[in-house]
C-alpha positions as CSV (number, residue, x, y, z in Angstrom):
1,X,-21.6,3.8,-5.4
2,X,-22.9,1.8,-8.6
3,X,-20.9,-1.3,-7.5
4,X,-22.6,-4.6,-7.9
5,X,-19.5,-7.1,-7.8
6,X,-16.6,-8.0,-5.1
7,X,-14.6,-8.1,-8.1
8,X,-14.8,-4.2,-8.6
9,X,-13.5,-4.0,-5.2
10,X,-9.8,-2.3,-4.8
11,X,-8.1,-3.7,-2.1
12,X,-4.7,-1.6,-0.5
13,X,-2.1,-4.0,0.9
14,X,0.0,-3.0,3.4
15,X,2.0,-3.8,6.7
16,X,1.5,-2.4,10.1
17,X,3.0,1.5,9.6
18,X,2.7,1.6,6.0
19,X,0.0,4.4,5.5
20,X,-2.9,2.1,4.2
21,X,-5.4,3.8,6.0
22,X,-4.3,7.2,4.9
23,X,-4.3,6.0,1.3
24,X,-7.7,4.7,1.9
25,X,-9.0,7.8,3.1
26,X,-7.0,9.5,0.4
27,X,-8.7,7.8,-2.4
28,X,-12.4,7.7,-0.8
29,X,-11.9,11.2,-0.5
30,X,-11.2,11.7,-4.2
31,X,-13.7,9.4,-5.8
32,X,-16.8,10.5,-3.7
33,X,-18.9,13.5,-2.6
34,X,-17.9,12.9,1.0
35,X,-17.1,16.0,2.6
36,X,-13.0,16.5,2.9
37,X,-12.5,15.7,6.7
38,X,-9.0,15.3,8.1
39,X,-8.4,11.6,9.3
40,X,-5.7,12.2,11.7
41,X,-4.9,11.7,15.3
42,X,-2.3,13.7,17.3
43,X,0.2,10.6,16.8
44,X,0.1,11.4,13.1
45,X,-2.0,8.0,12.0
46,X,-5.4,8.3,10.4
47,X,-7.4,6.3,12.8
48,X,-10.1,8.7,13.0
49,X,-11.1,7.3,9.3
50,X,-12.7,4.4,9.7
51,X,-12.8,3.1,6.0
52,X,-13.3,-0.3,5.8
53,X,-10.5,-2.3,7.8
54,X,-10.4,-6.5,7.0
55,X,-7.1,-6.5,9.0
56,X,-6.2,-9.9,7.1
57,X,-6.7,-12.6,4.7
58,X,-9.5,-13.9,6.5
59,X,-11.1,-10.5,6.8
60,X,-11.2,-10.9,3.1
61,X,-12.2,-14.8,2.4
62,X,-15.0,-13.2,4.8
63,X,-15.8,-10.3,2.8
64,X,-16.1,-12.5,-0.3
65,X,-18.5,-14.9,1.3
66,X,-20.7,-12.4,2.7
67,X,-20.6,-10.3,-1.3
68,X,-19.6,-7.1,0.8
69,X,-19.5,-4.7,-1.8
70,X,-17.0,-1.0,-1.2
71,X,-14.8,0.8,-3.3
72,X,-12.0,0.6,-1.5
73,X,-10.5,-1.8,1.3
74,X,-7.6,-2.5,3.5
75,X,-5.6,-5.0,4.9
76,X,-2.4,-6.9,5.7
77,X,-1.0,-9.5,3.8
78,X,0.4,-11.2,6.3
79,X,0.3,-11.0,9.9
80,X,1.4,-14.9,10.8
81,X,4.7,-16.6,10.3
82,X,3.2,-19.1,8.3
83,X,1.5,-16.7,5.7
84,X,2.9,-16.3,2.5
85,X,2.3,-12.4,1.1
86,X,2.8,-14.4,-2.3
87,X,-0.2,-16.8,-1.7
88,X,-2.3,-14.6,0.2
89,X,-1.9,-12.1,-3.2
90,X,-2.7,-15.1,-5.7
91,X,-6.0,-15.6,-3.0
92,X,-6.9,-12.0,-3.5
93,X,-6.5,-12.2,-7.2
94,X,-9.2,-15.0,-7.7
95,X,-12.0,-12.4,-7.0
96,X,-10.6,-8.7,-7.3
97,X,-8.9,-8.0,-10.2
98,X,-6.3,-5.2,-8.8
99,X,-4.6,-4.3,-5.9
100,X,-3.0,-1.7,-4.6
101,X,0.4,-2.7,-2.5
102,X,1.5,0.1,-0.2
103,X,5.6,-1.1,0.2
104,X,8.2,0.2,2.5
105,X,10.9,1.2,0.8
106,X,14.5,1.0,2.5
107,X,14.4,4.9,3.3
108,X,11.4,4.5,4.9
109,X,12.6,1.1,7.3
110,X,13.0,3.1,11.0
111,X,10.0,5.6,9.9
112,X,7.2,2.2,9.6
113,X,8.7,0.3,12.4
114,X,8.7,3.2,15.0
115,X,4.6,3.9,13.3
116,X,4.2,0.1,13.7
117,X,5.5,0.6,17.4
118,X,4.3,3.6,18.5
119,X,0.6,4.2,16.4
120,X,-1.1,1.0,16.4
121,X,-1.2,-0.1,20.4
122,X,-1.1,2.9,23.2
123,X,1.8,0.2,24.5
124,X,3.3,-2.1,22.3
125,X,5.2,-3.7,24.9
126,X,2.8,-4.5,27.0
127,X,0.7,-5.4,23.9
128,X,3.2,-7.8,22.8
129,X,4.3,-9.5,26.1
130,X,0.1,-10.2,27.2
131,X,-0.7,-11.6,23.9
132,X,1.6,-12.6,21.0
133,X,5.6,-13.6,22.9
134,X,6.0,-15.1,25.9
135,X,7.7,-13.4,29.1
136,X,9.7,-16.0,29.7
137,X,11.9,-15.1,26.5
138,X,13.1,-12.4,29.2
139,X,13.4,-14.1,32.2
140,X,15.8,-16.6,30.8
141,X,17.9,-15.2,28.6
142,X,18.7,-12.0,31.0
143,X,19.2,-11.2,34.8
144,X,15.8,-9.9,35.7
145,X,13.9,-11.6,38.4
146,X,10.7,-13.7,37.2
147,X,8.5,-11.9,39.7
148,X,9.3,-8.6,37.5
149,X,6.2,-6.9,35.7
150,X,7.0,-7.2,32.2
151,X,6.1,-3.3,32.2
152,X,9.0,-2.6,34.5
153,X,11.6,-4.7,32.6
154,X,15.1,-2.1,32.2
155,X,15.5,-0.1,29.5
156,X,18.7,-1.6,27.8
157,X,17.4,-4.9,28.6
158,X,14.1,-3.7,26.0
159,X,16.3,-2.5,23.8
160,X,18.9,-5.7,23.8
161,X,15.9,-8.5,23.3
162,X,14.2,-5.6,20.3
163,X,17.8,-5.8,18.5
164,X,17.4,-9.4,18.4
165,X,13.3,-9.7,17.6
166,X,12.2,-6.5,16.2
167,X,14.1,-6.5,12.8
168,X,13.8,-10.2,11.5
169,X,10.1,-10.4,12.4
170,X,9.5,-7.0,10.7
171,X,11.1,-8.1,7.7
172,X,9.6,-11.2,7.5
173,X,6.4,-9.6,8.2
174,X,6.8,-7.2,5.0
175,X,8.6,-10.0,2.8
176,X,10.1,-8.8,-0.5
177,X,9.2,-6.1,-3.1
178,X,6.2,-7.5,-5.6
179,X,6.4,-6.9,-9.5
180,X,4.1,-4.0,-11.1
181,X,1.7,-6.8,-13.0
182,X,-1.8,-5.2,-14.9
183,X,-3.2,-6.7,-11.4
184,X,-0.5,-5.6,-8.8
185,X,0.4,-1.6,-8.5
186,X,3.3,-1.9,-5.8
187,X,4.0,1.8,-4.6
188,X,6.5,2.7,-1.9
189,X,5.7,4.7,1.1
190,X,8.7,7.5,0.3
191,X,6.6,7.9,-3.2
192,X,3.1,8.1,-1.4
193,X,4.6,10.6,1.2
194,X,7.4,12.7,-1.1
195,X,6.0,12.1,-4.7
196,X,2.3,12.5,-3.2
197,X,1.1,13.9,-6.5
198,X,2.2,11.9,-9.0
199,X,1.8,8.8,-7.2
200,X,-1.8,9.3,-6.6
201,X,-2.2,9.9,-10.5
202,X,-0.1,6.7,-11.0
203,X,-2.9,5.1,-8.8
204,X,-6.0,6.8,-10.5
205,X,-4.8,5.6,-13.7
206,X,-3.9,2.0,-12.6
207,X,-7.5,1.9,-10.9
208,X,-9.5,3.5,-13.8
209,X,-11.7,5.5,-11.4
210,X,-12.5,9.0,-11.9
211,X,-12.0,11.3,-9.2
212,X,-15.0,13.4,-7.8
213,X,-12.6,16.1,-6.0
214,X,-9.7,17.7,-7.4
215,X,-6.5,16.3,-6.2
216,X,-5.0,20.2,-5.1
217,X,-7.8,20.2,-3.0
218,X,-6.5,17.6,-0.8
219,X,-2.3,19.0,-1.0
220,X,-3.0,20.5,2.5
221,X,-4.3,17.9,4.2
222,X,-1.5,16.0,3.0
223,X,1.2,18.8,4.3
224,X,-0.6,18.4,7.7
225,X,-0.1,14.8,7.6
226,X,3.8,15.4,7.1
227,X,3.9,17.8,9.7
228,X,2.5,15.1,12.1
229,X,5.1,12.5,10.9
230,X,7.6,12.0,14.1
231,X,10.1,9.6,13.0
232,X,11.2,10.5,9.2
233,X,14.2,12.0,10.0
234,X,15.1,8.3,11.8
235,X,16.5,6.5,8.7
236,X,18.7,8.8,7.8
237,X,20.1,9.5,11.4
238,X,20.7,6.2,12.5
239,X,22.3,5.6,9.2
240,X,24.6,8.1,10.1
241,X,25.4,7.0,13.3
242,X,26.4,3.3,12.6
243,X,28.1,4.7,9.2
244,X,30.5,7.4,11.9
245,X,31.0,4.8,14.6
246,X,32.2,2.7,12.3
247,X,34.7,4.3,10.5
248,X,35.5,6.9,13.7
249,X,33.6,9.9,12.0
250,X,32.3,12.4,15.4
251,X,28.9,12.6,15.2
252,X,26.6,14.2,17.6
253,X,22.7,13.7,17.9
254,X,21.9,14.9,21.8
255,X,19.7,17.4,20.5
256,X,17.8,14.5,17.8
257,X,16.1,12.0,20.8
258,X,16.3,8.6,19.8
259,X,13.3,5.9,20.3
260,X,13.4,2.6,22.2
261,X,12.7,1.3,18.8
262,X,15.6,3.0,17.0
263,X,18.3,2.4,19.3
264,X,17.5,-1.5,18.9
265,X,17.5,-1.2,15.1
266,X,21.6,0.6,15.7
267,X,22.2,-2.2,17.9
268,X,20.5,-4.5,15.2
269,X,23.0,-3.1,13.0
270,X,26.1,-3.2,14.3
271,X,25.3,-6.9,15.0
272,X,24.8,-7.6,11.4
273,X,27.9,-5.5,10.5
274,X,29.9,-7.7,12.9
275,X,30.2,-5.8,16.2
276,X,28.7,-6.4,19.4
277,X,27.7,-3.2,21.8
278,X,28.2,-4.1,25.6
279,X,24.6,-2.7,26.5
280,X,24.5,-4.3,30.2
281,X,23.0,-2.0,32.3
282,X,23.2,0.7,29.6
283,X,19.5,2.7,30.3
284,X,21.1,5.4,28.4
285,X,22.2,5.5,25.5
286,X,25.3,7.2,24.1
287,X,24.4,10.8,22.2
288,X,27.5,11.0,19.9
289,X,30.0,8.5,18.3
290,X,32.8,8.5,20.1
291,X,30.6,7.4,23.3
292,X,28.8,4.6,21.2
293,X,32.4,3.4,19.8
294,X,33.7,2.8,23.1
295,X,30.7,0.3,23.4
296,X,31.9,-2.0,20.8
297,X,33.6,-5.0,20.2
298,X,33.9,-7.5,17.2
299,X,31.7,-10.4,17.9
C-alpha cells in the first residue's frame, strides 16, 4: 500500500445507517487491485465487507497507539451522550489530516433511522432493552404488567415510547452539519446515493488518491445497492402523510407498508407540530388520512 504514517490514513465518519461501510468498500475498491466483489447482504447493508471498522473514538486513540497503518477507515463520531462529534473531530485531526464525513441529509432522515433500526442488530428492540435502556422505562410509564417479556411488549405501545425516544436520541447522535474545511469533506448520503458519480470524484479529488479501477466499472454494483435500499421512498411518504392530515388532504398509503420505526417518527411529528394521536391500544395503524385525522387532538 506504500503507507508508512497514521497520518496518511483517511478516516470516513459516519452514524449508524449512513453508508460508511459502503463508501469504504467503494473507495478500497477504486484505489486497489482487489478484485470488484459485491459487499452486500440481502438487507441491503454491506456487512459482508469487512474493511477496517474502529466503531468509535476509542477504536481510533487505539489505532494511533498501536501505528496501525490502512488506507481507509471507519467509524462513529459519537455513540455516547457525553461525546461531542465537534471534539472527537478536533481529536482525529491531531493525527490524520482529512476526513471524510458521510452526513444525513434531511431527505434521507426516515431512510438512516429505519437502516440504523433494521441493518445493524437482527432485533433492535431486544438489542436495546438487554443492553443500553432500561425496561422499566416501559413498565412505568404504560399499562403493561412487569412480568411481560420486553419481546412481547404491544405494538402501539413500541411505537408510543419510539415517538418519544427514537428522534431526539437520533439527532443528538448525528449532531449538526460540519463545515467543508481543507481537513473536513462533509458529503450527504442523498449525494453519495443519487449524485454517486460526482460525489465520488468530489472525494477522489479532496483525498488526492488515484484510483486503480475505473469508476464506470463499479456504476452496477452501485445500481444493485439501490435496488436493495427498502426504506427511500419513507421520507417522502411520511412527509406526505403528516402534511395531508394536517391540512385534511385524502391520502392513501395501504398498498406502501409502514415500519414500526416510521410510524413513531409520524407520531414524533405530529407531537412536534402540536397534536397528540390517541394511540392506546392502536396495534394498527391507520392506512389513509382521514383514519389517522380522527386520531388527533391538540395537545
Amino acid at each position: 500500500m506504500g503507507l508508512n504514517d497514521v497520518g496518511q490514513t483517511i478516516p470516513i465518519i459516519f452514524s449508524g445507517g449512513s453508508y460508511g461501510t459502503y463508501l469504504e468498500w467503494v473507495l478500497t475498491t477504486l484505489t486497489s487491485d482487489c478484485k470488484i466483489v459485491p459487499p452486500f447482504n440481502t438487507n441491503g447493508n454491506s456487512h459482508k465487507f469487512k474493511g477496517n471498522h474502529l466503531i468509535n473514538i476509542n477504536g481510533w486513540t487505539d489505532y494511533v497507539k498501536k501505528n496501525l497503518v490502512n488506507q481507509f477507515v471507519r467509524l462513529h463520531p459519537k455513540v455516547t451522550k457525553d461525546e461531542s462529534i465537534n471534539n472527537n473531530i478536533s481529536l482525529i485531526l491531531t493525527t490524520a489530516s482529512k476526513i471524510i464525513y458521510i452526513y444525513p441529509d434531511n431527505t434521507a432522515t426516515l431512510l438512516v433511522i429505519n437502516n440504523y433500526f433494521s441493518k445493524i442488530w437482527s432485533d433492535w428492540w431486544d438489542y436495546q432493552f438487554c443492553n443500553e435502556i432500561s425496561p422499566a422505562v416501559i413498565y412505568k410509564n404504560w399499562p403493561v404488567p412487569a412480568d411481560t417479556p420486553i419481546k412481547e411488549i404491544p405494538h402501539w405501545i413500541k411505537r408510543e415510547f419510539l415517538s418519544f425516544y427514537l428522534m431526539p436520541a437520533w439527532l443528538d447522535q448525528v449532531g449538526t452539519p460540519i463545515e467543508t474545511t481543507d481537513s473536513i469533506l462533509p458529503i450527504t448520503v442523498s449525494d453519495l446515493l443519487y449524485n454517486f458519480k460526482n460525489t465520488i470524484n468530489i472525494i477522489k479529488n479532496f483525498i488526492n488518491i488515484p484510483f486503480i479501477k475505473s469508476l464506470e466499472d463499479l456504476l452496477p454494483i452501485h445500481n444493485q445497492m439501490l435496488s436493495l435500499q427498502k426504506f427511500t421512498n419513507h421520507d417522502i411518504l411520511c412527509n406526505q402523510i403528516v402534511n395531508h392530515a394536517v391540512t385534511d388532504v385524502l391520502l392513501d398509503w395501504q398498498h406502501q407498508p409502514l415500519t414500526l420505526v416510521s410510524e413513531s417518527w409520524i407520531q414524533w411529528r405530529f407531537r412536534e407540530l402540536g397534536y397528540k394521536m390517541a394511540c392506546h391500544g392502536l396495534d394498527m395503524f391507520p392506512t389513509n388520512t382521514v383514519q389517522l385525522k380522527e386520531l388527533l387532538y391538540k395537545s
